[in-house]
PAZAPA-4460 file (N, C-alpha, C; in steps of 0.05 Angstrom, whole numbers, plus 32768, in hexadecimal, padded with zeros to 4 digits):
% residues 160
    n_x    n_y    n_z   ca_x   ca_y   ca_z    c_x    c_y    c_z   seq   type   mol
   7E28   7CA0   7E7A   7E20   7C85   7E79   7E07   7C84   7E67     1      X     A
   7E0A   7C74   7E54   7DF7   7C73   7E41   7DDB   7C59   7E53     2      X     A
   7DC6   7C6A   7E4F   7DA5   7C5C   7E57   7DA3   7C3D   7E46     3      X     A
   7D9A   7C2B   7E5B   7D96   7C18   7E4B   7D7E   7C18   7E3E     4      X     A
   7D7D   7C07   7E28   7D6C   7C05   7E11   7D58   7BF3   7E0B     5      X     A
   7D3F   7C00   7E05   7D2F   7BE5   7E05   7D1B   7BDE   7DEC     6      X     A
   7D20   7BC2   7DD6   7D14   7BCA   7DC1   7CF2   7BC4   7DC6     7      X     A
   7CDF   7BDA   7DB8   7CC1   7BD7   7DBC   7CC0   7BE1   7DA0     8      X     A
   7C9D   7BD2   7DA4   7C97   7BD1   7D80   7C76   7BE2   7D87     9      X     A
   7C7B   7BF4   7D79   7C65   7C0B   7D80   7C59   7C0A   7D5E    10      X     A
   7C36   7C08   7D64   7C28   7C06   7D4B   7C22   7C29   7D48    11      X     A
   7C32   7C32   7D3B   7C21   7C4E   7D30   7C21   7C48   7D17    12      X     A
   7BF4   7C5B   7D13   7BF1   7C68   7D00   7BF1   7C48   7CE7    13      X     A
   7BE6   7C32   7CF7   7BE5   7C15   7CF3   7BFC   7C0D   7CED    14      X     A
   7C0F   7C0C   7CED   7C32   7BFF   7CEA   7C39   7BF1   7CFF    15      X     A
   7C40   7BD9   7CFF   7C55   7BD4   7D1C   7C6E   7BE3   7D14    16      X     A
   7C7B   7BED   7D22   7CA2   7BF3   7D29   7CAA   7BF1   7D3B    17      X     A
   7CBC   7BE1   7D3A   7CCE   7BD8   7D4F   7CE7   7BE7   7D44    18      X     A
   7CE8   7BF2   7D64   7CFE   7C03   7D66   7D0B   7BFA   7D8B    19      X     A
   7D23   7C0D   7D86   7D3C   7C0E   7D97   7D3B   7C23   7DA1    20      X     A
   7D30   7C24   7DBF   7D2C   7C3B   7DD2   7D36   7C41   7DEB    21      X     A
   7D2F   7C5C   7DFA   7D42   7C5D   7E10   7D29   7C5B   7E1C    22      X     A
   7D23   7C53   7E38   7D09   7C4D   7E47   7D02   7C6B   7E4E    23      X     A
   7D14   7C84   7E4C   7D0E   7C93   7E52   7CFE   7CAA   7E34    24      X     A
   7CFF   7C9F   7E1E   7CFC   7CAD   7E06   7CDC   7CB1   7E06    25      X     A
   7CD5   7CC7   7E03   7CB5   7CCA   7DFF   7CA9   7CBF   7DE5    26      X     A
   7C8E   7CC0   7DE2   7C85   7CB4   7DCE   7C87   7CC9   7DB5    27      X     A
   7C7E   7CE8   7DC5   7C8A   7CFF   7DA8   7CAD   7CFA   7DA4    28      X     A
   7CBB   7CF7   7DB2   7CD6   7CF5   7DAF   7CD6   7CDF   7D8E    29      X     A
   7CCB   7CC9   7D95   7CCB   7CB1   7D86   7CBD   7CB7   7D6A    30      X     A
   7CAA   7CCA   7D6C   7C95   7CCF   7D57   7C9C   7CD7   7D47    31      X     A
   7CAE   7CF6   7D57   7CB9   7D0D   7D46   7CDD   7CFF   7D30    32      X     A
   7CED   7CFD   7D44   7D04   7CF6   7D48   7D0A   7CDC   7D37    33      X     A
   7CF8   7CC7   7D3D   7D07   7CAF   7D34   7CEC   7CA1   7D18    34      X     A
   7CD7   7CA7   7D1A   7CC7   7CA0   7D07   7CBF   7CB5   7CF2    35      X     A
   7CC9   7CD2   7CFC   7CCC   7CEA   7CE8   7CAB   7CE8   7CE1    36      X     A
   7C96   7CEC   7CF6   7C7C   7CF4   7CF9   7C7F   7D0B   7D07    37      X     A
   7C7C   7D28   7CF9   7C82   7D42   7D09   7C68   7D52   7D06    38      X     A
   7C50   7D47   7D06   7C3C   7D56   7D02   7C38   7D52   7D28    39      X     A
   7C35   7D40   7D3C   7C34   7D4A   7D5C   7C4F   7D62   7D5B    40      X     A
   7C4B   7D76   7D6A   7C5C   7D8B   7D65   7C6D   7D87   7D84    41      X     A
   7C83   7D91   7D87   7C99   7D96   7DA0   7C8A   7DB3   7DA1    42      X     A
   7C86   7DBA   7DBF   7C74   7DCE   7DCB   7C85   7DDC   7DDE    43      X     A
   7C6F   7DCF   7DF5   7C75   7DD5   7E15   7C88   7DBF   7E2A    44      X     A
   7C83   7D9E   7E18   7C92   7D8B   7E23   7C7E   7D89   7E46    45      X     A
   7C6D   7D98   7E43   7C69   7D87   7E56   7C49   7D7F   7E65    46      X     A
   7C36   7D81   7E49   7C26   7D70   7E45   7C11   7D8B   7E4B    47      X     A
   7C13   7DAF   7E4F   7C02   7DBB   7E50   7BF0   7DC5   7E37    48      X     A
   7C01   7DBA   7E17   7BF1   7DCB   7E04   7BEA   7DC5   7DED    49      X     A
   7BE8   7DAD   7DEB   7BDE   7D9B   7DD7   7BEF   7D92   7DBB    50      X     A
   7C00   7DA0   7DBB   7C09   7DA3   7D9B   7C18   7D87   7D9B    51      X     A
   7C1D   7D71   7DAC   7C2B   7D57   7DAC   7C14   7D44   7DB1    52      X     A
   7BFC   7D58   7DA9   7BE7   7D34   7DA3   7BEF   7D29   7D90    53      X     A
   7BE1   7D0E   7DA0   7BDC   7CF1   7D91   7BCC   7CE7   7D9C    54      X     A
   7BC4   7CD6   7D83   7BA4   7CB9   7D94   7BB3   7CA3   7D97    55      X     A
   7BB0   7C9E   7DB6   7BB9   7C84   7DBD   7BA6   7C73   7DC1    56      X     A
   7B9B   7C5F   7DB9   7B81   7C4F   7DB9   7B6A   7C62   7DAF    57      X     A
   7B6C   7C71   7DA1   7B51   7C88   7D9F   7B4D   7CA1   7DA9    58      X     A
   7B5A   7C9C   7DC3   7B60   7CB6   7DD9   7B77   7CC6   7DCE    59      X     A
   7B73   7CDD   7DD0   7B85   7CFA   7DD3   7B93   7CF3   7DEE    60      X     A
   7BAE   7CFD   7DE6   7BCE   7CF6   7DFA   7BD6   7D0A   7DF5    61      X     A
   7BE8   7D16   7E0A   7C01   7D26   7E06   7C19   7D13   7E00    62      X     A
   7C24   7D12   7DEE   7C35   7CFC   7DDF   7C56   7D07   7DF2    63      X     A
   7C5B   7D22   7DF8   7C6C   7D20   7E01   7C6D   7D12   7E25    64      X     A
   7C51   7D0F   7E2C   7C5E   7D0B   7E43   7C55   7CEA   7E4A    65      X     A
   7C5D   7CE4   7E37   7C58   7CC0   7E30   7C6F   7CB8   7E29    66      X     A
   7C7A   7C9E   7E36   7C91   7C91   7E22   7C8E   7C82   7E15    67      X     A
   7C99   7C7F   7E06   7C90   7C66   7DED   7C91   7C4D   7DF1    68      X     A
   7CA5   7C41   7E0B   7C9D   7C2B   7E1B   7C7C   7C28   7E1F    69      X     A
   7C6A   7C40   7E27   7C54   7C3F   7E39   7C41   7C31   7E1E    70      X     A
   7C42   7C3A   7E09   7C30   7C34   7DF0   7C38   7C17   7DE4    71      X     A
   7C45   7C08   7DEE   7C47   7BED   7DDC   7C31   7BE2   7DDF    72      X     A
   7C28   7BD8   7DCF   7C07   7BCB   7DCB   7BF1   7BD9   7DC3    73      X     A
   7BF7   7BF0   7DC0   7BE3   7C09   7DBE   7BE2   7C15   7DA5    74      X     A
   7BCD   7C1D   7D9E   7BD3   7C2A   7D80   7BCF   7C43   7D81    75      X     A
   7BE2   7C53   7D70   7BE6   7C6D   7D76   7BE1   7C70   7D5A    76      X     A
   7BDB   7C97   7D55   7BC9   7C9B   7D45   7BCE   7CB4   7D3E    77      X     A
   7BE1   7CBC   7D2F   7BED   7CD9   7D28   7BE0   7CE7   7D16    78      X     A
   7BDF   7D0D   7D11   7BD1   7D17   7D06   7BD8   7D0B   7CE9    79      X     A
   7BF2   7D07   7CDC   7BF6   7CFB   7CC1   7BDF   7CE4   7CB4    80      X     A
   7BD7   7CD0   7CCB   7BC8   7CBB   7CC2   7BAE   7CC3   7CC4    81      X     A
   7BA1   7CD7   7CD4   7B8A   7CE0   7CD4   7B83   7CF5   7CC1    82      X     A
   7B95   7D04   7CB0   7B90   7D17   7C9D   7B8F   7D07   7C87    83      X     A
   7B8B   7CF4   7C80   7B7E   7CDD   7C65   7B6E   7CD2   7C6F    84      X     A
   7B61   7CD0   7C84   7B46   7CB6   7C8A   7B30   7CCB   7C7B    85      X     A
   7B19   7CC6   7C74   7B01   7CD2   7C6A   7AEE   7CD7   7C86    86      X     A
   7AEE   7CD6   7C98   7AE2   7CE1   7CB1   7AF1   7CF6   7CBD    87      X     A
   7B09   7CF7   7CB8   7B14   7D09   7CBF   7B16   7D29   7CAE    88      X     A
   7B09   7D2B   7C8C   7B0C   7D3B   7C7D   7AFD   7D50   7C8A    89      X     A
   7ADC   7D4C   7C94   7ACE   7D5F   7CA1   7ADC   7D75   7CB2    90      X     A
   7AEB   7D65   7CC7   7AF9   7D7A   7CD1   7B12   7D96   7CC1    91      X     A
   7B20   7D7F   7CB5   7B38   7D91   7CA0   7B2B   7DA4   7C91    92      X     A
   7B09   7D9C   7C89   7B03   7DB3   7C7D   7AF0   7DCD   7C8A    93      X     A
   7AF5   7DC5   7CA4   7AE5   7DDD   7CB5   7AFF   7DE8   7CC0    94      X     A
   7B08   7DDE   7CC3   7B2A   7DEA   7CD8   7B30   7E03   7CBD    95      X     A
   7B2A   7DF3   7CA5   7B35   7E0B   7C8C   7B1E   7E1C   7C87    96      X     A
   7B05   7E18   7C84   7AF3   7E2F   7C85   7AEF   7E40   7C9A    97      X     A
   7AFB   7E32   7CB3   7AF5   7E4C   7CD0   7B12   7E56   7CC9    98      X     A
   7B29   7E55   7CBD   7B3D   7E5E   7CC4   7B49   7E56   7CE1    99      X     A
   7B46   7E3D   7CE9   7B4B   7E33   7CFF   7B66   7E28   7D04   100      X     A
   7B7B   7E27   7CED   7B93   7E23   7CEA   7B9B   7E3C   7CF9   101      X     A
   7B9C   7E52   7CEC   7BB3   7E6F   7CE9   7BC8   7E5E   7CE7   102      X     A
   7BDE   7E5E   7CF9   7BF6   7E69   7CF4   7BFF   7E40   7CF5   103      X     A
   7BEC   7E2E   7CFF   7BF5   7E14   7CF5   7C05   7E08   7D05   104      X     A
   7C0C   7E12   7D1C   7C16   7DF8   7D33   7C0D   7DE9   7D3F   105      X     A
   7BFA   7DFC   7D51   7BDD   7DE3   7D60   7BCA   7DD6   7D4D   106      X     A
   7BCF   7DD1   7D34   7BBA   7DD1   7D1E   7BBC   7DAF   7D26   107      X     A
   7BCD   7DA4   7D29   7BCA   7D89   7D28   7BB6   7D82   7D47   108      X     A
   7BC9   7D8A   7D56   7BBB   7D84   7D78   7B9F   7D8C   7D79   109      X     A
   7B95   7DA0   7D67   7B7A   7DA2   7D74   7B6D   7D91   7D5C   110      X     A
   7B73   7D8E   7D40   7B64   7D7C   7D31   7B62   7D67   7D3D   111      X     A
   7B7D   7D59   7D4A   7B78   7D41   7D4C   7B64   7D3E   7D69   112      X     A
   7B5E   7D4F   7D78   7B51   7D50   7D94   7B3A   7D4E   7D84   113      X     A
   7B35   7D65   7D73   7B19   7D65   7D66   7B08   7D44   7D5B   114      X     A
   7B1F   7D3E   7D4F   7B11   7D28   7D3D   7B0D   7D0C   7D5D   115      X     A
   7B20   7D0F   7D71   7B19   7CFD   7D87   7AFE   7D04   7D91   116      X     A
   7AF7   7D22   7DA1   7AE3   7D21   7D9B   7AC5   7D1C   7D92   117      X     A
   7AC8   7D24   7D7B   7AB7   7D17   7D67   7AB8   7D08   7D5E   118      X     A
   7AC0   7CEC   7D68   7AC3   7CD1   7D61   7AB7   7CC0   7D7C   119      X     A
   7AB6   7CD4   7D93   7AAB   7CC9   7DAD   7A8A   7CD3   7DB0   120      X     A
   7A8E   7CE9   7DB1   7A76   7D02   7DAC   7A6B   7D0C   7D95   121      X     A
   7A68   7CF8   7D7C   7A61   7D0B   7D64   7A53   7D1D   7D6A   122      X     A
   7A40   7D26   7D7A   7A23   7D36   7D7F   7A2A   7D4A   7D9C   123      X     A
   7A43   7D55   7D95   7A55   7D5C   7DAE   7A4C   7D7C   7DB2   124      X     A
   7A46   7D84   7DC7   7A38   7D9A   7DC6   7A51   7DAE   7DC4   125      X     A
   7A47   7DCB   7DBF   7A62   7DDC   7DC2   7A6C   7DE1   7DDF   126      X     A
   7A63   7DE0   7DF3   7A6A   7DE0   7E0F   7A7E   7DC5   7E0D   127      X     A
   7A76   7DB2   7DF9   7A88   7DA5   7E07   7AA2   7D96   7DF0   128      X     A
   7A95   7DAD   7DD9   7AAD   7DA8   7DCD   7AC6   7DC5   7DD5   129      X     A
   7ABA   7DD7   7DEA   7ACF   7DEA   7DF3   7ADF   7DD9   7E01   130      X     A
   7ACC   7DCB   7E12   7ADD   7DC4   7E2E   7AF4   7DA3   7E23   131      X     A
   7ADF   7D9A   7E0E   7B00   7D80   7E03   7B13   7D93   7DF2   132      X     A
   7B17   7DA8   7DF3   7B2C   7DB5   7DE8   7B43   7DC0   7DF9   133      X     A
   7B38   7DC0   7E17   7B4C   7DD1   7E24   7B5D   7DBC   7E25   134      X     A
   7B79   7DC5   7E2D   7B8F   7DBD   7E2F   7B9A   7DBD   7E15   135      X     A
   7B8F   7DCE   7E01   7B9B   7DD3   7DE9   7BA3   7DF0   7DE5   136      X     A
   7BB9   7DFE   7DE5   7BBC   7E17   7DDF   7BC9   7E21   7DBB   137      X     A
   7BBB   7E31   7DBA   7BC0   7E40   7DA0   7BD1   7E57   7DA4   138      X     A
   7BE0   7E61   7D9E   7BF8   7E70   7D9D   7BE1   7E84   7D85   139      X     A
   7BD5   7E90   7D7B   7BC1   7E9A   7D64   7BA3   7EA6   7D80   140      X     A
   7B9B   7E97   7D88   7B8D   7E99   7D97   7B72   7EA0   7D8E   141      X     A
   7B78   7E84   7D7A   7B60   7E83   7D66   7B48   7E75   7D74   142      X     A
   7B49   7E6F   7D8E   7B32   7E5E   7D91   7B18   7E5B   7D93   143      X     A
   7B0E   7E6E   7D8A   7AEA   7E70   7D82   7AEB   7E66   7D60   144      X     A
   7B02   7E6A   7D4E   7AFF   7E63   7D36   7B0E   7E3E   7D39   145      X     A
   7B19   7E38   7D4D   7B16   7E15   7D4E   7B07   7E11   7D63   146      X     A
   7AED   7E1C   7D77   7ADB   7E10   7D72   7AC3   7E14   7D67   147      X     A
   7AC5   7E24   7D51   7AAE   7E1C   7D41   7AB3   7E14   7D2D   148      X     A
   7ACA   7E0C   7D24   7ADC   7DF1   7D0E   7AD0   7DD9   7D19   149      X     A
   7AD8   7DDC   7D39   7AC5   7DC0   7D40   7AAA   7DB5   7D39   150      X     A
   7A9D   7DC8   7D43   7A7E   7DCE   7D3D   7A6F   7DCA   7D21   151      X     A
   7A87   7DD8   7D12   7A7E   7DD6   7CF5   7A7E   7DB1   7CE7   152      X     A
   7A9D   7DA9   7CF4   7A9E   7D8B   7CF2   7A8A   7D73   7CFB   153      X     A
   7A8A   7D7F   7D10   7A71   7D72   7D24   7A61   7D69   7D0D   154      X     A
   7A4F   7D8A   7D03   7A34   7D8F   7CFE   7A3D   7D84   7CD6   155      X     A
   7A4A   7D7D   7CD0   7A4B   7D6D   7CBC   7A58   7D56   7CB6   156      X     A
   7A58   7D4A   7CC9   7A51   7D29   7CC4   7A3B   7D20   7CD7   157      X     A
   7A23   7D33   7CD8   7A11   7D27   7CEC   7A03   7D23   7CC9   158      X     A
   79F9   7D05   7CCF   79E2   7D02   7CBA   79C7   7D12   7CB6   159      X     A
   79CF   7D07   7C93   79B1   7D21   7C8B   7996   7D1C   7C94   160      X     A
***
């Protein structure tokens, strides 16, 4: 028996789309799948490791364990649209001078945690840019070189 269907118009990344959904379809389902935004990554599915962030109103989400029903009215905020804003370069270029990518899966989930972050906390201490990182895992187990990507971001866009 096919799920009934419900159309919702979800603003990502500033777009309205209206689309044709199953009430049960997540918002990565929708992201990945049907708007072909594949920078939130398919992980764990179940919201322990960051690689399916997104900003929903500003805030870091686990996108898979959201449906895309839950976001109508909300603006969502994928790493694609935040790797062109000019507040966001600081970070892209510390993630690349710490070598904070490696191998480039969690590269989106923790940039985009980073730049939430530092959009709440510019002046965010390292205690507590460890601790807004957890629930992000690196498969590299790079994480002293993303957080001091953080750090480095932080510490240059604080004015001269």
């Amino acid at each position: 028996m096919t799920p009934a269907r419900a159309t919702v118009t979800l603003t990502v990344n500033g777009v309205a789309r209206t689309l044709d959904v199953e009430p049960r379809e997540t918002l990565l389902d929708v992201l990945r799948e049907r708007l072909d935004l594949t920078g939130a990554k398919r992980a764990c599915d179940r919201g322990e490791c960051g690689a399916c962030a997104v900003l929903v109103d500003g805030r870091p989400i686990n996108a898979c364990h959201v449906l895309a029903l839950q976001v109508r009215g909300r603006e969502v905020v994928t790493i694609e649209a935040l790797a062109g804003r000019p507040e966001f370069q600081p970070i892209l270029a510390a993630f690349i001078h710490h070598d904070a990518g490696q191998c480039g899966f969690c590269t989106p989930g923790f940039a985009l945690a980073a730049h939430a972050l530092l959009q709440r906390h510019p002046a965010a201490s390292d205690a507590l840019i460890r601790w807004e990182l957890v629930g992000h895992i690196c498969r590299c187990n790079a994480y002293d070189g993303l957080a001091a990507a953080v750090a480095a971001a932080r510490d240059a866009r604080k004015p001269s």
